[in-house]
C-alpha positions, 0 to 999 in steps of 0.5 A: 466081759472078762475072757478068763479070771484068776482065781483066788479062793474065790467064787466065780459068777457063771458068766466067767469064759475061761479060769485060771485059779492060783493058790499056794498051798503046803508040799507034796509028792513029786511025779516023773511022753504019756499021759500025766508024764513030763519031759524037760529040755535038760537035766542040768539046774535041777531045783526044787520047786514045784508046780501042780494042777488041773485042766478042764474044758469050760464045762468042767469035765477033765481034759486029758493030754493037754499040753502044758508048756513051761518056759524060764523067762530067760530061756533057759529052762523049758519043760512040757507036761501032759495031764493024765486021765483026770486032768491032772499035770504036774512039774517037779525039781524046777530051779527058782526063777521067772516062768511062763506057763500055757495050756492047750489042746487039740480043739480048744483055744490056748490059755496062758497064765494070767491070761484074762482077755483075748490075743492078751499076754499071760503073766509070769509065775514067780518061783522061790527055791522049795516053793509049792504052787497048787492048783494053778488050773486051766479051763479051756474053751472051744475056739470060735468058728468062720464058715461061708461060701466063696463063688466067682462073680456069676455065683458059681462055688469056687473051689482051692481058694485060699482063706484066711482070718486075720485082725488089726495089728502093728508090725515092729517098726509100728506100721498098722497090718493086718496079721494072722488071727491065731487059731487055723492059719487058713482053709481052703475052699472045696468043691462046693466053695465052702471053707471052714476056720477054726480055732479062733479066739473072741474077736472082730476079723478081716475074712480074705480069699485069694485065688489059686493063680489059674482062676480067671473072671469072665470080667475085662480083666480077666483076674481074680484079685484078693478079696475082702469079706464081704467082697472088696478087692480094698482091706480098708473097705472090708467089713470085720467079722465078729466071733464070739466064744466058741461061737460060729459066724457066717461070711459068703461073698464073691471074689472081686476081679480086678486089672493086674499087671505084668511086669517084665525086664533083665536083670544085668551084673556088673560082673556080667553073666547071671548065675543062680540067681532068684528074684522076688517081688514084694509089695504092701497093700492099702492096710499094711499087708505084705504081698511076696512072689518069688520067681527065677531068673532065665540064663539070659537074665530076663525074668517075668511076673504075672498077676501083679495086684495095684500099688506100689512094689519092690523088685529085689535080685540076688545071687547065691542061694544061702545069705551067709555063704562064704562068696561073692553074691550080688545083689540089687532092687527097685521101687515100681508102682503098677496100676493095672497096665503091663510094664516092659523093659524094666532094668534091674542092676545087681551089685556085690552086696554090702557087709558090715564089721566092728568090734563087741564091748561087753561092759567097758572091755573087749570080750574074752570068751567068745563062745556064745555071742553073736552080731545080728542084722534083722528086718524092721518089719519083723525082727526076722534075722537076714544075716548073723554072724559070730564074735570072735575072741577079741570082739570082732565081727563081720555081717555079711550079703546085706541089703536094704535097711537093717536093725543091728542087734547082739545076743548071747548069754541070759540078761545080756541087754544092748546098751548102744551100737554107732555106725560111721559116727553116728548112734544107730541102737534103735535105728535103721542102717540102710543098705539100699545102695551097696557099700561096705561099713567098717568100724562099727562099735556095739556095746553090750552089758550084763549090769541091766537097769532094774525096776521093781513095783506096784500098781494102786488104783485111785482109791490107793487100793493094790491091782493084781491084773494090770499092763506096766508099759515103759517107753524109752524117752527119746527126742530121735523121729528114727526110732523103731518103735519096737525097739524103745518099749518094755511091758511087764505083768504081775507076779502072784503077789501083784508085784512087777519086776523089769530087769532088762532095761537099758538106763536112762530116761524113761515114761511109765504108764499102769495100763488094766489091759495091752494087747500083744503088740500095741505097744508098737503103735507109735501114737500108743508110745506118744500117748505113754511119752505124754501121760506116763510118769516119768523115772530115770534107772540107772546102769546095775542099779535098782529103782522101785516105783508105785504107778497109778492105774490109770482107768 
């Protein structure tokens, strides 16, 4: 069953969930936060275009103070508009270009553009200079609901238990994990042990609980540990929760004991005293998700953590308290596994931490202006930033207060793309640079550029018929087992007229795959990108050139 429909002069049977309706229609007056009002992010790059329409509920009654959020592409136009009394939104004076655009309110689920199926990514609205878009109107619908009865193992209600709904996923570096499933991030439980999530979208989610860290079982071991719906201290063994539409589903379980451990030790510098110093304990359980502590280390350099679940962990310690201060912090980590007994005398050794330098080339010549280019070293995981630094006017840089394993990435002016970056000789663009063990790396050289590959196209069906609601996948081909999936892939969804536009490829060899539906982030999945590597037609771009493709939808 489709989740929402773009509609195009069109009539919808009345089991269709959410709308999105689309026309063009002729020119009209413009309107310039209350209700029916617009404010952007800035005055510069006024255009002409324009964008006008209505937000509803599912039911077809006018929705006031709905957001609508419009965003470039490139990131350099954001504007947001509220729908007055009638449900109308409009914005105006909007330069040409690629755009996103999702409505929402307070007690309804979000709507993108384009969007038809849950957690799927919108598609970009496509505007000329002068153009009118009319009518591109949202239906949005109530958010699901989970509600149940968390109670300890005698049947008692207990109460300040975190709870979480959360679905199947794949981190950047294409570990499958369990992530937070939109809607309310959590709900904790009251007095009687009930808890309520709300706004969620149509799907199957893992219900977890986590105990406050007081909550003791009378059981042996004495702790509560997380636990799975329908009550498994094991994710993998966790039974999903099916939400539908504006539906509500029920989980009552009971929190799992289970044996922790604790984990005691010293942390020892090699400049001998320990100062301002913090340490973390991190650890990833049987279905990929992570699990953090972080706690202070005594003057004496001993530290302790508690309630630490089974399963294989890292200890990380570190001085200083900001990562790019200007000073000589240290830093240094571990591996330990725990199951359930104590662990004493653990000795962890901090070292001054590593630090990266090189030199930018932007299309073959060393940068002049400076201004806005800037060296990043991110966690795989997530793509978060760990350490950032600026380039300067002859193209150096240096990254410092580094550890464990790191991607290298450059950012600056709109359509810049990384073209490669080498690291002590060898290629590292899509690749980990690991810091475990403390060094200073010297002479990297990061290539960026502002001639993009370009790949124009459209998608047939075996009937040689043109699709309008498709997923282009493209997945960089490389013989490289390093690789970090999120890294090697582009996807790109239609325009209006059905046509797609990639222009931010790096050139060279490439697999295409036409897919009718990808959900936001599968195509970090390695077998997903193995699959399209095997199946996808085959296309080579180049450097500051376009190619246009027809692909095969492949059904």
């Amino acid at each position: 069953m489709p989740f929402a429909l773009a509609k195009s002069q069109i009539r919808l049977s009345s089991f269709i969930l959410l709308l999105v309706h689309t026309m063009m229609l002729g020119a009209g007056v413009g309107q310039t936060l209350n209700d029916g009002e617009s404010v952007r992010n800035s005055t510069a790059n006024l255009g002409t275009a324009i964008i006008r329409g209505h937000v509803s509920s599912a039911t077809g009654t006018p929705l006031k103070q709905a957001r609508l959020s419009l965003k470039s592409v490139d990131g350099s136009f954001n504007q947001t508009s509220i729908s007055d009394s009638t449900g109308a939104y409009e914005f105006t004076a909007l330069p040409a270009g690629q755009y996103r655009l999702e409505a929402s309110r307070n007690g309804y689920l979000p709507l993108r553009f384009g969007q038809l199926r849950p957690f799927e990514p919108g598609r970009p609205l496509l505007l000329n200079a002068g153009a009118v878009i009319e009518k591109v109107d949202f239906a949005l619908s109530r958010g699901g609901v989970v509600t149940g009865r968390i109670a300890d193992d005698g049947g008692e209600p207990v109460s300040g238990v975190q709870v979480r709904a959360l679905r199947y996923g794949y981190a950047h570096d294409g570990r499958r994990v369990l992530v937070a499933g939109g809607g309310t991030l959590r709900a904790i439980s009251d007095d009687r042990g009930e808890f309520r999530l709300h706004g969620l979208m149509p799907g199957r989610y893992i219900v977890s609980a986590v105990p406050p860290a007081e909550l003791h079982s009378g059981s042996p071991s004495g702790v509560y540990a997380p636990t799975y719906f329908p009550g498994t201290a094991n994710p993998a063994l966790a039974t999903p929760v099916a939400v539908e539409l504006s539906g509500e589903a029920i989980a009552d379980f009971q929190m799992s004991s289970t044996r922790m451990s604790r984990i005691a030790g010293i942390v020892r510098s090699s400049k001998g005293a320990i100062t301002n110093a913090s340490i973390s304990i991190r650890g990833v359980d049987s279905m990929g998700q992570e699990v953090f502590s972080v706690s202070r280390v005594n003057a004496d350099g001993s530290f302790v953590f508690t309630n630490v679940s089974p399963g294989d962990h890292v200890i990380e310690a570190r001085t200083g308290a900001s990562p790019n201060a200007d000073s000589n912090d240290e830093a240094g980590s571990l591996r330990i596994s725990t199951d359930g007994e104590n662990i004493d005398g653990v000795m962890l050794l901090i070292n001054p931490m590593s630090s990266l330098s090189g030199r930018v080339v932007i299309d073959g010549s060393r940068l002049n202006d400076n201004a806005s280019f800037r060296v990043t070293a991110q966690r795989p995981t997530d793509a978060r930033v760990v350490a950032s630094a600026p380039v300067d006017a002859r193209g150096n840089f240096q990254l410092k207060h580094l550890a464990g394993e790191v991607l290298l990435e450059i950012s600056g002016p709109p359509n810049l793309i990384l073209k490669s970056t080498v690291a002590e000789g060898a290629d590292v663009t899509d690749s980990l640079v690991d810091f475990t063990n403390p060094r200073d790396v010297t002479g990297v050289t990061i290539v960026a550029s502002f001639r993009a590959a370009k790949v124009v196209g459209r998608v047939t069906n075996r009937e040689g018929l043109p699709q309008n609601d498709y997923v282009a996948v493209f997945v960089r081909l490389t013989s490289s087992s390093s690789v970090v999936p999120g890294r090697v892939v582009k996807t790109a969804r239609p325009f209006q007229d059905g046509g797609f536009t990639l222009d931010d490829l790096r050139s060279g060899d490439y697999a295409a795959l036409a897919l009718t539906s990808l959900e936001d982030g599968a195509e970090w999945n390695p077998e997903f990108q193995a699959n399209v590597r095997k199946r996808g037609q085959r296309i080579i771009v180049a450097e500051d050139r376009e190619l246009t493709v027809n692909l095969l939808l492949d059904e």
